[in-house]
N, CA, C and O atoms as a GROMACS GRO file, in nm:
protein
  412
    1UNK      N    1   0.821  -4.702  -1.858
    1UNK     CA    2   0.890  -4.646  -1.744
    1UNK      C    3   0.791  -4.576  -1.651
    1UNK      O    4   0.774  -4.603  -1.532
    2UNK      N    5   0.729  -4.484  -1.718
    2UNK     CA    6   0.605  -4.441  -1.642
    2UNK      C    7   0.530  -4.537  -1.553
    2UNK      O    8   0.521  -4.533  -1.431
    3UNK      N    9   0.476  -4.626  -1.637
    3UNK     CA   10   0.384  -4.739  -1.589
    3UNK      C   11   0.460  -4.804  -1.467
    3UNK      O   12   0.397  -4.810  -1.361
    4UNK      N   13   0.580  -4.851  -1.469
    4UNK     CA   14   0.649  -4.911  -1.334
    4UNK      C   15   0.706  -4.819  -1.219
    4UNK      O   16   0.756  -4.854  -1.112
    5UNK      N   17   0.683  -4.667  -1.281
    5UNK     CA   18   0.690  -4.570  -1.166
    5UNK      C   19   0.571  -4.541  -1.089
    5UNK      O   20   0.572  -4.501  -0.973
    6UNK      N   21   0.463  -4.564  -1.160
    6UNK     CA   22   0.308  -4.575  -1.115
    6UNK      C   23   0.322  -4.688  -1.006
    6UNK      O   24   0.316  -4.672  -0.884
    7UNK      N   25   0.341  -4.801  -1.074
    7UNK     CA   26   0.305  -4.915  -1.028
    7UNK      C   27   0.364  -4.921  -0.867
    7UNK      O   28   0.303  -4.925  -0.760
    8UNK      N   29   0.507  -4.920  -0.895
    8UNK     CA   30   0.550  -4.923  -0.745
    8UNK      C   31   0.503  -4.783  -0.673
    8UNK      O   32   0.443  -4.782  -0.566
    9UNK      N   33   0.533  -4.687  -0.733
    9UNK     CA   34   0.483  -4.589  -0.612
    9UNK      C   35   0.334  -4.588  -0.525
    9UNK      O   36   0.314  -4.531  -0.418
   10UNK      N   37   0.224  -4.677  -0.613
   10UNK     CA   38   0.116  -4.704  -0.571
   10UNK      C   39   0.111  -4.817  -0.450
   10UNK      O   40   0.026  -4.816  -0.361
   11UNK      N   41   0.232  -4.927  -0.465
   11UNK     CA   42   0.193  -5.039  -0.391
   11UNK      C   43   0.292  -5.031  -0.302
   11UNK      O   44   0.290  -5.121  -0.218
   12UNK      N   45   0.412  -4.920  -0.291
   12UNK     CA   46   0.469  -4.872  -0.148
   12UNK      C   47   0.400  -4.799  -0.067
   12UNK      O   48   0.432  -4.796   0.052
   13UNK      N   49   0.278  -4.715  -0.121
   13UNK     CA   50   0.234  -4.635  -0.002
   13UNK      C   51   0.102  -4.717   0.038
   13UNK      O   52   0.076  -4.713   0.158
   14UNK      N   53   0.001  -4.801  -0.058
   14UNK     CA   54  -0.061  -4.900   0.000
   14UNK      C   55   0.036  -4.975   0.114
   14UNK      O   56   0.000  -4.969   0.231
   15UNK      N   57   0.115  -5.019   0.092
   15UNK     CA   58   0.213  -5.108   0.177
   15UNK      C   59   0.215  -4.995   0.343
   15UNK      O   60   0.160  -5.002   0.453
   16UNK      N   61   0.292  -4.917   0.288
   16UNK     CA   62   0.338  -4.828   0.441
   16UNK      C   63   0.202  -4.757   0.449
   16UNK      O   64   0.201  -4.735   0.570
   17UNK      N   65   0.074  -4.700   0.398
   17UNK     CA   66  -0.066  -4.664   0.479
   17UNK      C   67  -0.155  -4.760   0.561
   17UNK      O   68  -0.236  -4.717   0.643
   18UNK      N   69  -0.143  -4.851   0.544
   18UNK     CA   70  -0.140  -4.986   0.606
   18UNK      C   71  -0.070  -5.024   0.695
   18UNK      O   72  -0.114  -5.109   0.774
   19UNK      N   73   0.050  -4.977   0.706
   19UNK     CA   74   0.137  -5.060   0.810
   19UNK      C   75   0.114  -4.928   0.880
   19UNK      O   76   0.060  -4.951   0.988
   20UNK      N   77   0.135  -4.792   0.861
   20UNK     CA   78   0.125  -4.724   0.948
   20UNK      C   79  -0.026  -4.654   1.004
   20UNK      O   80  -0.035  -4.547   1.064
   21UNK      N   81  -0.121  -4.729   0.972
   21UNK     CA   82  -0.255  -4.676   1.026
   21UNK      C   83  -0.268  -4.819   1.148
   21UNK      O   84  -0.335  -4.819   1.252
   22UNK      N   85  -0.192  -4.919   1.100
   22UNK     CA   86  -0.215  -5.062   1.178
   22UNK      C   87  -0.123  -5.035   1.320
   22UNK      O   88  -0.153  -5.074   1.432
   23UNK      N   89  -0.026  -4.972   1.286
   23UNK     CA   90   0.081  -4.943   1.369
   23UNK      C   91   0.055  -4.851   1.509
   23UNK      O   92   0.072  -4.879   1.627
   24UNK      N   93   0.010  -4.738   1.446
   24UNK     CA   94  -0.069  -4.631   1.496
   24UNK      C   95  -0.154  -4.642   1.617
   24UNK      O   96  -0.155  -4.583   1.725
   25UNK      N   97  -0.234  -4.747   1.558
   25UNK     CA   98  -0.381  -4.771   1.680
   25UNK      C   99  -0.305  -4.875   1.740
   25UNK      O  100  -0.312  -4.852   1.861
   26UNK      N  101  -0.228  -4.991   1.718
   26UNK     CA  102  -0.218  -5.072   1.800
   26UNK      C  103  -0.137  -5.017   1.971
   26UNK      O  104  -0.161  -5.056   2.085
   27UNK      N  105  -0.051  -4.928   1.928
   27UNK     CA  106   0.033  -4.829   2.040
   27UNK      C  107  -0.076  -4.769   2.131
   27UNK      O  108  -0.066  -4.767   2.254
   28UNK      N  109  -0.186  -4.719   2.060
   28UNK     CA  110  -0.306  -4.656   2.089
   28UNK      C  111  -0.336  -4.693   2.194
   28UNK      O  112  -0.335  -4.640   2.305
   29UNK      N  113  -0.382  -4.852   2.134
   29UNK     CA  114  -0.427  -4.960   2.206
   29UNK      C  115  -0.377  -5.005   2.355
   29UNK      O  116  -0.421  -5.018   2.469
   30UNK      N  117  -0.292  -5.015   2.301
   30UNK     CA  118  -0.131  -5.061   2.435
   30UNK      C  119  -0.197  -4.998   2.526
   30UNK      O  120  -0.250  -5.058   2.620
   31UNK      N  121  -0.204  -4.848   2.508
   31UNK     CA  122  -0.184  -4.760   2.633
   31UNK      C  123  -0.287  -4.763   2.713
   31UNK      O  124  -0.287  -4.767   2.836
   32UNK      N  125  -0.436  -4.761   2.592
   32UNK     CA  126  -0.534  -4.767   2.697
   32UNK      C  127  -0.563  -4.902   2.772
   32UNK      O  128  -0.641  -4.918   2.866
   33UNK      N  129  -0.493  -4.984   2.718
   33UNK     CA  130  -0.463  -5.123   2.797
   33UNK      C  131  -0.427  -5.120   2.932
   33UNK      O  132  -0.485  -5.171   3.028
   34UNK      N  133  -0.321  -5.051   2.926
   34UNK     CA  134  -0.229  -5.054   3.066
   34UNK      C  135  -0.296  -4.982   3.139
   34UNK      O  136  -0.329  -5.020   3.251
   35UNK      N  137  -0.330  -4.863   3.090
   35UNK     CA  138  -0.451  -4.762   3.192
   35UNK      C  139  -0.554  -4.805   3.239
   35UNK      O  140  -0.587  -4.748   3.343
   36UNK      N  141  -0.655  -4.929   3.187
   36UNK     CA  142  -0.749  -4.987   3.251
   36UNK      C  143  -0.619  -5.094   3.358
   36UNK      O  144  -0.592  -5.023   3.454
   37UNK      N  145  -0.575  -5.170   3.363
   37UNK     CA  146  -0.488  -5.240   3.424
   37UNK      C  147  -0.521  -5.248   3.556
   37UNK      O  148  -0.535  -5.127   3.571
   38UNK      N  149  -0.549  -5.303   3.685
   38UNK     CA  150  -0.538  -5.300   3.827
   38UNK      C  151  -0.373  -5.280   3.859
   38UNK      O  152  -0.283  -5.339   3.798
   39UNK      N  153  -0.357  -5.189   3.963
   39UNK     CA  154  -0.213  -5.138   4.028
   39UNK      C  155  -0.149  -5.226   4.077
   39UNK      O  156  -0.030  -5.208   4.104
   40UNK      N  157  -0.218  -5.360   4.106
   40UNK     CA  158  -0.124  -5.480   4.149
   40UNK      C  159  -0.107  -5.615   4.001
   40UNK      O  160  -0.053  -5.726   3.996
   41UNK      N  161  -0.157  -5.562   3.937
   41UNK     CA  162  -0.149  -5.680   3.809
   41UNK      C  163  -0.010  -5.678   3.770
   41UNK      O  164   0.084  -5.630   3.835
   42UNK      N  165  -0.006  -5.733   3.664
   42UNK     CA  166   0.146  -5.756   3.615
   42UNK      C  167   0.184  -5.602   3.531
   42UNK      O  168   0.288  -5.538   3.535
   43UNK      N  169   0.051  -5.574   3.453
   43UNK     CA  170   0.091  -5.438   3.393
   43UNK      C  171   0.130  -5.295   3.470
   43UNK      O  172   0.218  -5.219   3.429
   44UNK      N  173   0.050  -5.272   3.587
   44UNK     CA  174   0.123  -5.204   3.713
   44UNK      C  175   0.019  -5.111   3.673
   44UNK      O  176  -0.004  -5.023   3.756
   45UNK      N  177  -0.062  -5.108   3.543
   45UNK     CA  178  -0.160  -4.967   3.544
   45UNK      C  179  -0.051  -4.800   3.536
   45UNK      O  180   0.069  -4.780   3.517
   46UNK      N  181  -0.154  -4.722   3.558
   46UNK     CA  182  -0.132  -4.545   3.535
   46UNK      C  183   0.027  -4.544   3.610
   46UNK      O  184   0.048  -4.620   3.705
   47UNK      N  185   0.085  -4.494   3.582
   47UNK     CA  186   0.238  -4.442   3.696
   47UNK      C  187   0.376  -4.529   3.666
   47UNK      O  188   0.494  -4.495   3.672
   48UNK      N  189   0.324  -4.633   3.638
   48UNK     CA  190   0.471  -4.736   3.618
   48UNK      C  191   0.509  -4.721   3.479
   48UNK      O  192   0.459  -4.687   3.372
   49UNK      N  193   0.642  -4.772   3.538
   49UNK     CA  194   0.779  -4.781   3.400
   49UNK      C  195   0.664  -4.839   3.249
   49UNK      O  196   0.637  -4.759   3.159
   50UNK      N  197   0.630  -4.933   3.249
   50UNK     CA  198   0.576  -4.966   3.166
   50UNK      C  199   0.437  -4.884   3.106
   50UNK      O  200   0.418  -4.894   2.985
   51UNK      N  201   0.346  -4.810   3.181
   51UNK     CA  202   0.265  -4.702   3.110
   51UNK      C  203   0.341  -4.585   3.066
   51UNK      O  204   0.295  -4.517   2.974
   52UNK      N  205   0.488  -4.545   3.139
   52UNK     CA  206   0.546  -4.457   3.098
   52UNK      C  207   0.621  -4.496   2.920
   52UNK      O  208   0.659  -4.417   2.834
   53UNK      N  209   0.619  -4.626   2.919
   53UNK     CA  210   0.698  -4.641   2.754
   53UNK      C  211   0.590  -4.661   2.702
   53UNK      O  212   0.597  -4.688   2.582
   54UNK      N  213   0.466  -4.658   2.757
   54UNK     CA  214   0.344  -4.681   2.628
   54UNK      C  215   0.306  -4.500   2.610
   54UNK      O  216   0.297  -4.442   2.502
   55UNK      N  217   0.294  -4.458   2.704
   55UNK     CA  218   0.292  -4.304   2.679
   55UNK      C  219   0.373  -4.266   2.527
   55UNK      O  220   0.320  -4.228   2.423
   56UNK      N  221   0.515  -4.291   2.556
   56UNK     CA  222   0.601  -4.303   2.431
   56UNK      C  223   0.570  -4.365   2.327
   56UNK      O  224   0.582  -4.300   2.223
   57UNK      N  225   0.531  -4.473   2.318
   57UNK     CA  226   0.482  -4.533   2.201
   57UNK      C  227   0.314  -4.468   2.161
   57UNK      O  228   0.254  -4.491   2.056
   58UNK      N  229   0.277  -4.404   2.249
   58UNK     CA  230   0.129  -4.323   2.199
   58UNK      C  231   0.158  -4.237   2.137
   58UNK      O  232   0.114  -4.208   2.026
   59UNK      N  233   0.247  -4.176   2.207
   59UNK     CA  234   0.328  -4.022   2.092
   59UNK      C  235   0.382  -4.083   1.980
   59UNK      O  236   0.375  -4.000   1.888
   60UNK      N  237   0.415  -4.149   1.955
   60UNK     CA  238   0.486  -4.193   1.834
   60UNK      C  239   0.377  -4.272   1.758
   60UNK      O  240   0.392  -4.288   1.637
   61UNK      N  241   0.280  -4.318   1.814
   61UNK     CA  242   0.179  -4.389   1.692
   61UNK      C  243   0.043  -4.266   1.680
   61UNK      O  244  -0.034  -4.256   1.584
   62UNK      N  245   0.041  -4.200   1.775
   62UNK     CA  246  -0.095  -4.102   1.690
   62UNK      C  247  -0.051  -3.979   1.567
   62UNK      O  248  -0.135  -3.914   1.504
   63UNK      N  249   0.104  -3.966   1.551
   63UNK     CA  250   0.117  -3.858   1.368
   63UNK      C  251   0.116  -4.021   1.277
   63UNK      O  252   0.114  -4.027   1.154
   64UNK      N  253   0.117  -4.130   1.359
   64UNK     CA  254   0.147  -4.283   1.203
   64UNK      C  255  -0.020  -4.271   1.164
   64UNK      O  256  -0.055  -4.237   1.052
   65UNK      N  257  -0.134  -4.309   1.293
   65UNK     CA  258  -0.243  -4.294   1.239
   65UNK      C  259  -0.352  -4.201   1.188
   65UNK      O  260  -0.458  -4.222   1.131
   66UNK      N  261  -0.279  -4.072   1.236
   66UNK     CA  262  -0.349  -3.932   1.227
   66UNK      C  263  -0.348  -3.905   1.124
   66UNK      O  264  -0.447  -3.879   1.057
   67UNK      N  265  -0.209  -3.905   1.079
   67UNK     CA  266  -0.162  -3.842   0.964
   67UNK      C  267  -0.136  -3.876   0.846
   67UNK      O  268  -0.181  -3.852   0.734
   68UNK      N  269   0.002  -3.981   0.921
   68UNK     CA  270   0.104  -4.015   0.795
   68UNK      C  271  -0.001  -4.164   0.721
   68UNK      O  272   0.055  -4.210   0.621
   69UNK      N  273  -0.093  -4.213   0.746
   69UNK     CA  274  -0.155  -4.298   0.704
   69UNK      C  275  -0.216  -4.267   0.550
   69UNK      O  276  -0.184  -4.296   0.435
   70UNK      N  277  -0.357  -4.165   0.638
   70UNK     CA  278  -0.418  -4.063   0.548
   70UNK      C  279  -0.359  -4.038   0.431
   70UNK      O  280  -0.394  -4.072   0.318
   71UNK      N  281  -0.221  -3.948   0.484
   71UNK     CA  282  -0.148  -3.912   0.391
   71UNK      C  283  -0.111  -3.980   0.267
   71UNK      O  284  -0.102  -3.930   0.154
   72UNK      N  285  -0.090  -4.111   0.308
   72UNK     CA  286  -0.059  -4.199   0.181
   72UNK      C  287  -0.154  -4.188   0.104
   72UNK      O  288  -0.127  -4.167  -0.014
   73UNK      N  289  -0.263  -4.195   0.135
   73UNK     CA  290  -0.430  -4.177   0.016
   73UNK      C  291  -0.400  -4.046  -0.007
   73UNK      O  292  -0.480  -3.970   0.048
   74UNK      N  293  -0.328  -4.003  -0.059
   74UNK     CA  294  -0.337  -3.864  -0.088
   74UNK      C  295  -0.214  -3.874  -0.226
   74UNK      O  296  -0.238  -3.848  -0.344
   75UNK      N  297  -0.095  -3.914  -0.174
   75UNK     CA  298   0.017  -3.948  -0.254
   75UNK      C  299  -0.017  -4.060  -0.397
   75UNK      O  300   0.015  -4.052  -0.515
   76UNK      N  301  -0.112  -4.183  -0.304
   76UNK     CA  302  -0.151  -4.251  -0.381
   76UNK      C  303  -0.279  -4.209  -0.534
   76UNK      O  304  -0.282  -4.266  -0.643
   77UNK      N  305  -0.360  -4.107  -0.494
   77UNK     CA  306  -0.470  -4.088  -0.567
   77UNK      C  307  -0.381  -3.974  -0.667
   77UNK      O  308  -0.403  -3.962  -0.787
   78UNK      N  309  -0.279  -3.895  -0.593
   78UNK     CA  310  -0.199  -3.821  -0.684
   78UNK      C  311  -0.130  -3.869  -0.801
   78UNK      O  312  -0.113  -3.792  -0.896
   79UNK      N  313  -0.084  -4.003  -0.806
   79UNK     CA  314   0.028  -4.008  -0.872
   79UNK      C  315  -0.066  -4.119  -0.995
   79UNK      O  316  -0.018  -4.155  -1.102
   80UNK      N  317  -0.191  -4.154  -0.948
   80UNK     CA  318  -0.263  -4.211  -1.049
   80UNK      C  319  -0.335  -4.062  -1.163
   80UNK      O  320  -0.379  -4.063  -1.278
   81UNK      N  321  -0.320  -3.985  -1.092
   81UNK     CA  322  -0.352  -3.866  -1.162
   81UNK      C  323  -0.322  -3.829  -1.257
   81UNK      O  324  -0.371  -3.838  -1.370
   82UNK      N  325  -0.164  -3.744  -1.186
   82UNK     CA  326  -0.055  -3.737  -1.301
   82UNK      C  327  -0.034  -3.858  -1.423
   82UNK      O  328  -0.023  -3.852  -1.545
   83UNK      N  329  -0.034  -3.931  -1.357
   83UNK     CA  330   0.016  -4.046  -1.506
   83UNK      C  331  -0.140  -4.025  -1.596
   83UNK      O  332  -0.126  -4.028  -1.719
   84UNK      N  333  -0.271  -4.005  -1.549
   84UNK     CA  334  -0.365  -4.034  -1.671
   84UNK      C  335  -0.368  -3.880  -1.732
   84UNK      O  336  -0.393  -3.869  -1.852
   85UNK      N  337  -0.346  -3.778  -1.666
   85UNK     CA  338  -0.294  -3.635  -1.727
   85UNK      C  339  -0.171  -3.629  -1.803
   85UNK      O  340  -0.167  -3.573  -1.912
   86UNK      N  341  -0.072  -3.685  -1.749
   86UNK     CA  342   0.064  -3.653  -1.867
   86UNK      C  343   0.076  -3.811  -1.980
   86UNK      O  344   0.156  -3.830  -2.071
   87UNK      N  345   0.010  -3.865  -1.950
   87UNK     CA  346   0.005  -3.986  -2.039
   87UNK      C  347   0.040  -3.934  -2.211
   87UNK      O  348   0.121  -3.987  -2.286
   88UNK      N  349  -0.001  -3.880  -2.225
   88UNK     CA  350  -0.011  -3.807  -2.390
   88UNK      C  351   0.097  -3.755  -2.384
   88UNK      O  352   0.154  -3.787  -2.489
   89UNK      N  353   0.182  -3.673  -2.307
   89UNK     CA  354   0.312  -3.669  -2.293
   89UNK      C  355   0.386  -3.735  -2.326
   89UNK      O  356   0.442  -3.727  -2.435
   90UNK      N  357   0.408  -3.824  -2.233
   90UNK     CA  358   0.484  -3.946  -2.217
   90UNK      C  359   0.454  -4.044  -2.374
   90UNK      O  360   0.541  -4.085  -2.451
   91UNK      N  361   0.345  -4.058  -2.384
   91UNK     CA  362   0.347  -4.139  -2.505
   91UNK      C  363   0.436  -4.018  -2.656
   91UNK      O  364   0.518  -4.051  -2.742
   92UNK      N  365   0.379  -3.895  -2.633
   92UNK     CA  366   0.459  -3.830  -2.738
   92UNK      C  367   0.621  -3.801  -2.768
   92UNK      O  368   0.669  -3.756  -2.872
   93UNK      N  369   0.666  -3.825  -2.692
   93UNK     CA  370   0.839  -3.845  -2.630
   93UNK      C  371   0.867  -3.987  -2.752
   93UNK      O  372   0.837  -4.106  -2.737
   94UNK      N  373   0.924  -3.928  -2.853
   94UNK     CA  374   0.962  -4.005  -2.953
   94UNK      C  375   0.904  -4.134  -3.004
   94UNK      O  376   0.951  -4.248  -3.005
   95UNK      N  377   0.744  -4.065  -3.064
   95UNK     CA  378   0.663  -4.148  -3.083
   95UNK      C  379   0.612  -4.280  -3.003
   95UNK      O  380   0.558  -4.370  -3.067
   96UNK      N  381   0.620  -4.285  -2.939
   96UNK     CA  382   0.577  -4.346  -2.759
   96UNK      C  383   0.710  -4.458  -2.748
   96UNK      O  384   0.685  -4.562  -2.687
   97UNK      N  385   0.847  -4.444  -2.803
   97UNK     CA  386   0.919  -4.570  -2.761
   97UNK      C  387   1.017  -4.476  -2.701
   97UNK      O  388   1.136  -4.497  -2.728
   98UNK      N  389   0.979  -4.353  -2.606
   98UNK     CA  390   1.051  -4.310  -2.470
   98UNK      C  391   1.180  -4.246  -2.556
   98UNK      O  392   1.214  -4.235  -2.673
   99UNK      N  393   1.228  -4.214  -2.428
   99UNK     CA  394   1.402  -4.179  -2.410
   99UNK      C  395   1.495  -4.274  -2.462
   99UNK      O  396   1.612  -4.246  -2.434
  100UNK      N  397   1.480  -4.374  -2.525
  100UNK     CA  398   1.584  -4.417  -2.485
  100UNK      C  399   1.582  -4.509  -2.661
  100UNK      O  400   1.678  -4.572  -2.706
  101UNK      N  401   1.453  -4.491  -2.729
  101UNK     CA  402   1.389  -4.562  -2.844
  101UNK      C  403   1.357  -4.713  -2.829
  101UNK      O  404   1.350  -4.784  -2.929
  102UNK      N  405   1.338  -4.762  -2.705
  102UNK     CA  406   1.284  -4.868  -2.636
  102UNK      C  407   1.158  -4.942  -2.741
  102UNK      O  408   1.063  -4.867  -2.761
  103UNK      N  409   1.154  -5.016  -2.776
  103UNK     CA  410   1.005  -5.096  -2.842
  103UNK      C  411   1.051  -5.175  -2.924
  103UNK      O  412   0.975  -5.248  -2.988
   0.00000   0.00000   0.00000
């Protein structure tokens, strides 16, 4: 039980630190896109409707890559922790066949 609480909690936040560090810069990206842009191109550059929703999407992708990315390497290196620290625990919980006398 341990082991498949490890397992997935490791390869959901690989999954979402990844999607949200990828996520993050690409919004990033967007914006300084449109800001280089010429005022007659299709993107309209600094002032128009469309730099104004990348503005929005900048606010919303620099806490995905700032933070909440990072963050996952943090959750992730934690929870490999705990399991090699309480391991002896967990195995001592009715001679290692758990809660439930599983084996």
């Amino acid at each position: 039980a341990v082991s498949g609480l490890l397992v997935g909690s490791l390869i959901a936040a690989v999954q979402l630190a990844i999607s949200m560090s990828n996520s993050g810069g690409a919004w990033d990206n967007a914006k300084k896109y449109i800001e280089r842009a010429a005022p007659d191109s299709e993107l309209q550059g600094k002032g128009s409707d469309i730099h104004k929703a990348a503005v929005v999407g900048d606010t919303v992708g620099d806490p995905f890559k700032d933070t909440s990315g990072p963050a996952l390497n943090i959750v992730m290196k934690l929870m490999a922790v705990l399991s090699l620290v309480f391991a002896d625990t967990f195995y001592a919980v009715n001679n290692g066949q758990g809660l439930l006398n599983l084996a």
